[in-house]
C-alpha positions in Angstrom: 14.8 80.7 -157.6 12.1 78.7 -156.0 12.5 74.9 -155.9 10.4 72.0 -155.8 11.4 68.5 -155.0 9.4 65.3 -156.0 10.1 61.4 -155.0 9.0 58.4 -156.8 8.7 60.5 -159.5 9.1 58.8 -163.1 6.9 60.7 -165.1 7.7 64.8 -164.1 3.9 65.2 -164.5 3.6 67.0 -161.2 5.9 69.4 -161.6 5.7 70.2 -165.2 3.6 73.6 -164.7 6.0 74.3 -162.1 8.9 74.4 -164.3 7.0 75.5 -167.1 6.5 78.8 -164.2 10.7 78.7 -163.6 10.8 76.8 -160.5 13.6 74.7 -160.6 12.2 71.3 -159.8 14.0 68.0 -159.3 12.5 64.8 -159.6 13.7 61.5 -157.8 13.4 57.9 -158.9 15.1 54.6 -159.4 14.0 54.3 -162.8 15.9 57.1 -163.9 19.3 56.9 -165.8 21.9 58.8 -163.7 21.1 62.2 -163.5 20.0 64.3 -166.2 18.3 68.1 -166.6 16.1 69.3 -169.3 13.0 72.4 -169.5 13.8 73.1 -165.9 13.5 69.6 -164.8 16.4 67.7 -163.1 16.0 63.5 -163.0 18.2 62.0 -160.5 18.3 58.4 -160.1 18.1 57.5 -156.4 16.5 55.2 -153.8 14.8 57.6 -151.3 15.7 55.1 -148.6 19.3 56.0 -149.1 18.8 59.8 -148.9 16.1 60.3 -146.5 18.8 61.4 -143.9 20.1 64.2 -146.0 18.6 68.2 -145.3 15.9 69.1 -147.7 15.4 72.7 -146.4 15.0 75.0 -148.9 12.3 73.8 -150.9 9.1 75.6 -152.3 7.0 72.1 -151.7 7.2 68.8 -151.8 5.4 65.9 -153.7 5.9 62.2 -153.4 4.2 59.4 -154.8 5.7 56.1 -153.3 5.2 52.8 -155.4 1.8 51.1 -154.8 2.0 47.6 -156.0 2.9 46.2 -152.7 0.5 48.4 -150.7 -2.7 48.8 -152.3 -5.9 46.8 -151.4 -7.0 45.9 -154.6 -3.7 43.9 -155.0 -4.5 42.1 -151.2 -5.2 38.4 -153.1 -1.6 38.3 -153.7 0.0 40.1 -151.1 0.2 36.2 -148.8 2.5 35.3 -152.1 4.7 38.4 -152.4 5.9 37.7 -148.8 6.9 40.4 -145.8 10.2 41.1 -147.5 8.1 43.1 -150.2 5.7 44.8 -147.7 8.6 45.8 -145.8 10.5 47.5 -148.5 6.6 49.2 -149.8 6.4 50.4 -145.9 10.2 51.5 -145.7 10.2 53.8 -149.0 6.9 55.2 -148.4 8.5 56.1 -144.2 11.5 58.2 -146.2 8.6 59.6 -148.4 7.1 61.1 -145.4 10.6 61.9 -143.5 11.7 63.7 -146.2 8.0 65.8 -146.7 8.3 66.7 -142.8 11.8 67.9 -142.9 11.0 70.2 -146.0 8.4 71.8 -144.1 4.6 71.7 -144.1 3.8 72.1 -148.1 4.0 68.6 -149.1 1.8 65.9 -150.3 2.0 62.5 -150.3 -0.4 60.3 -152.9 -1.5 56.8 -153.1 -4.4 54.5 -154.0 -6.4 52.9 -151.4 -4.5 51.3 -149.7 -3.1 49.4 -146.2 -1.0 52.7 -145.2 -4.2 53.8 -143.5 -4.2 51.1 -141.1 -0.5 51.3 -140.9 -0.2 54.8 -140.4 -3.3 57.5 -140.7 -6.2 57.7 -142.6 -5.5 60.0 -145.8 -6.7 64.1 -145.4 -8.3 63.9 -148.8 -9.4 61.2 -151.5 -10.3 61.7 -155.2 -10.5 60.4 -158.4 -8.8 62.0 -161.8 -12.4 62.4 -163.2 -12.8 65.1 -160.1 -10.2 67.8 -162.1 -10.8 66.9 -165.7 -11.9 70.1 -166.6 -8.6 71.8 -165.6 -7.5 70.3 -168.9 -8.1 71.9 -172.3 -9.9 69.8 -173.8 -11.4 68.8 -170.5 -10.0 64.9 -169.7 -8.8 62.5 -166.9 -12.4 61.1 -167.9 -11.6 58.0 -165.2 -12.0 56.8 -161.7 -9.1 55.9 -159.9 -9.5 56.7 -155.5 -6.2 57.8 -154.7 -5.1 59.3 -151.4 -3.3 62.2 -150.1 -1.6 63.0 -147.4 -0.7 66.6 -146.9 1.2 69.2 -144.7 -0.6 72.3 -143.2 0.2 74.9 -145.9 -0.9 72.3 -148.9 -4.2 73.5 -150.0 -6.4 71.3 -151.9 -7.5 72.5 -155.2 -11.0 73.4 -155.8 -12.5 70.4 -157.9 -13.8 70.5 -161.4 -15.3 67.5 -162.6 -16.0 65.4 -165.9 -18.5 62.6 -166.4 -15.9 59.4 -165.4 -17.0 58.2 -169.0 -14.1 55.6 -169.4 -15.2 54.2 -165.8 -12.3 52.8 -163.9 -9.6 52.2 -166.9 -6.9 51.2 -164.3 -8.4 47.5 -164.1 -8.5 47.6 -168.2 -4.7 48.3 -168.7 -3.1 45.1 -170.8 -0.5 43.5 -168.8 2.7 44.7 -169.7 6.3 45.6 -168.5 5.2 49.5 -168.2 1.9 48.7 -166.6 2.9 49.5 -162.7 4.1 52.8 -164.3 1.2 53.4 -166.4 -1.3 52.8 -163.2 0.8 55.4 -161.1 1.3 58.1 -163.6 -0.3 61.2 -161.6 -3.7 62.5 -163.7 -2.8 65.6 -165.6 -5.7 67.3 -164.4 -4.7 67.0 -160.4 -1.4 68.4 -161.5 -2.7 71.4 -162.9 -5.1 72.1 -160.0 -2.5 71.2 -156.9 -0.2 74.0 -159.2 -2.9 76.8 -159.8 -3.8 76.4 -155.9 -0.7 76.5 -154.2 1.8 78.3 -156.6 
């Protein structure tokens, strides 16, 4: 059976049509409770910094999606406050994001909003918003704008776009504060998902 692994991965968005399709898909994250497996999906709650020595061979692809509160630009008015300790650890987990990606192989992709990884590291190999694969969804949706960035191996192919009208312009900056919010702003667009699936399955 083929595999796919995700990191930072709260949500299982990614890899739902994968599992849907019997890949066996296993999905990494602090936030979840121990390890659990349900539809084909296994949670397992774990820091990637801990495991990003271990071999991760074997795996269809790879999709990460490393927390963005302490990275991204539109967040720079308070990064001064936050202090280096919190950059560090952003910079550290997103490092075992891409360790992990490159030991796999070279289908991976790594997503984030703008952010200060491109001075850091690279510029991102693509940029979109969720309103660019709206119409993957029936009814068509992901009716927002949100830039987010990937990073991707040689055998990733980017999925042909099919776009909505961004009618609810960028909802993101309209999200109540709350104790979910962070998760809320990072879920992965539905849309994306079924597009990156359809193109490289």
């Amino acid at each position: 059976m083929k595999k796919i692994l995700s990191l930072c991965d709260l949500t299982g968005n990614i890899v739902q049509d994968w599992a849907d399709a019997g890949y066996e898909c296993h999905i990494i994250d602090l936030q979840h409770n121990g390890i659990s497996s349900r539809g084909g999906v296994t949670r397992i709650q774990a820091d990637v910094r801990m495991i990003a020595e271990l071999d991760y061979t074997g795996y269809y692809a790879v999709f990460a999606a490393p927390p963005c509160t302490d990275l991204a630009v539109s967040g720079a008015r308070w990064m001064a406050q936050k202090g280096l300790d919190a950059l560090t650890a952003a910079i550290d987990v997103f490092s075992a994001c891409v360790k992990i990606c490159k030991k796999n192989g070279k289908r991976y992709m790594i997503e984030n909003p703008i952010s200060t990884i491109s001075t850091y590291w690279r510029k991102p190999d693509y940029v979109f918003n969720p309103c660019d694969y709206g119409g993957y969804l029936n009814p068509p949706g992901d009716a927002y704008t949100k830039k987010t960035c990937l990073w991707v191996g040689e055998d990733f192919i980017m999925p042909d776009k099919k776009p909505v009208e961004p009618e609810l312009g960028s909802k993101m900056h309209l999200l109540p504060p709350s104790e979910d919010r962070a998760n809320l702003r990072s879920e992965t667009p539905m849309g994306f998902c079924r597009a990156v699936f359809l193109a490289n399955q």
